[in-house]
Steps between C-alpha positions, in 0.01 A plus 500: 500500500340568188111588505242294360461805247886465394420124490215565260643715267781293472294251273504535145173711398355142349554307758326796715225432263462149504520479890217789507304287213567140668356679820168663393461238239500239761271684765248577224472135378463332875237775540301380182533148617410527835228679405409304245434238734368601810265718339171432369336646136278743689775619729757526237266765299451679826877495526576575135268823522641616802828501372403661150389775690784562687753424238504918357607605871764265556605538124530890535679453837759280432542707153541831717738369752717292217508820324614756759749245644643438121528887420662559884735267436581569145575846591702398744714300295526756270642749781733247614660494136465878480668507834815287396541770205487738707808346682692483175434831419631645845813263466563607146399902577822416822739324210422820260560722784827367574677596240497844603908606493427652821372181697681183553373333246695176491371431888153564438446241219695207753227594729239483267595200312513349855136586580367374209758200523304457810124502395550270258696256673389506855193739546299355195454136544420581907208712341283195457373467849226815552518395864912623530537681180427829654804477723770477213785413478844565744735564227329645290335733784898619531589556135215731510635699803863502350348707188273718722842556692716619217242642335454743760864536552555588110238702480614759819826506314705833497419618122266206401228727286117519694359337115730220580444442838135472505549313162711180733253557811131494285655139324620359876180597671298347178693179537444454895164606428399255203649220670286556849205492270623202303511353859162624619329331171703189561395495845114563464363131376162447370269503862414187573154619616436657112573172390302313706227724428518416131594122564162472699271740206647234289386204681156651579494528104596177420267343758161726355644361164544124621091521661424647150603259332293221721301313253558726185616306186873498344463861341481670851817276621667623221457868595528372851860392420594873323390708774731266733808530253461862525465523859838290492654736279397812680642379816817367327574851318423644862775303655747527285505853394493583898925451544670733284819364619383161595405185231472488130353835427783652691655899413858452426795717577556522093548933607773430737698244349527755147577792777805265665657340121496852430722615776737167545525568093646866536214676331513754777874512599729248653446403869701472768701146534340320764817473732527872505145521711430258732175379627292782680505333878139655487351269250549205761267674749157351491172638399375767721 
């Protein structure tokens, strides 16, 4: 079942916005109303003053926690992408590594072009769920251990030079590697109590702003009005740049995809037909 974080940065980044504006927007008018008329002249300058005075703290406090949750999360979207070149990288330092006369070249790429066969088609879309990402997926989990297998095997070969060897092992272990951090990031959601945390420094904004605004004229609504649009945009851009692989903002496997037409087009040797290598029986195992 999909978390209400997957669910969320599902939406489209205006609708996000809209939903975050319709929300704050709403709260801050029934505020003004309420207080509009259940409160007296006196009382509402009592009220407006209090709240004046208060507005800097909860302004700098919902700035500081907007901010550090906006640069955590940006950086972490940015290692996610960095991550998933990383992947291509080991997967295209395996396919240059293969065509070493001295390894089984032809083997190597099926294996590969499987894997990455694999992440695309099955692994990636499952990668939208933080709660299960982090497990992977079964086929793809085997593919992997079919080229640690015969990467080890090729590189313990009688007369296989030591260059070479540790040439095929550093790209295998910097494939399994890459994708158990692609996993990790996929895995690790925004916390919900971060989020909350903001959510709430953005009400207790809104609602200083809303007893502000208690008997000013049109000019204070006004600003009234920007300081909610931004709050709605903060927490918008919060949301959606918080699922790399998840919603509209999403990292795509553009890295893989060029590493896998490159290998099913020959660029780095032929591979072996598919009936000559049958399915590894290890990439039905499950997930340890």
């Amino acid at each position: 079942m999909r978390d209400w974080h997957a669910r969320l940065t599902s939406w489209p980044g205006a609708v996000l916005y809209l939903a975050f504006l319709a929300w704050f927007g709403g709260w801050t008018v029934l505020v003004v109303v309420i207080a509009d008329l259940a409160i007296d002249q006196e009382n509402s300058e009592q009220l407006t003053a209090g709240a004046s005075g208060l507005m800097p703290a909860v302004g700098v406090l919902f700035s500081f926690l907007t901010g550090f949750v906006i640069s955590n999360q940006w950086t972490r979207a940015r290692s996610a992408a960095a991550t998933v070149g990383t992947e291509a990288d080991g997967c295209l330092r395996l396919a240059l590594a293969s065509q070493s006369d001295c390894l089984d070249g032809p083997a190597i790429r099926q294996q590969l072009e499987r894997y990455i066969g694999s992440v695309i088609d099955r692994e990636w879309p499952l990668m939208d769920d933080s709660s299960t990402a982090h497990h992977g997926e079964a086929h793809t989990a085997g593919a992997l251990r079919a080229i640690g297998r015969t990467a080890r095997s090729e590189a313990t070969r009688t007369g296989v030079p030591d260059p070479v060897s540790w040439d095929l092992l550093g790209a295998a272990e910097s494939v399994a590697v890459s994708r158990r951090d692609r996993l990790n990031l996929a895995g690790n959601g925004l916390p919900t109590p971060l989020f909350l945390l903001v959510f709430l420094s953005g009400v207790a904004l809104s609602l200083n702003a809303a007893a502000l605004g208690v008997g000013l004229d049109r000019w204070a609504g006004v600003l009234i009005a920007v300081l909610i649009a931004v709050i709605a945009l903060d927490l918008a851009l919060i949301v959606a740049i918080s699922g790399p692989f998840t919603g509209h903002l999403r990292i795509h496997a553009t890295p893989l995809i060029a590493v896998l037409e490159e290998l099913r087009g020959g660029e780095f040797g032929r591979l072996t037909p598919a009936s000559a290598t049958p399915d590894s029986t290890d990439a039905q195992r499950p997930v340890n």
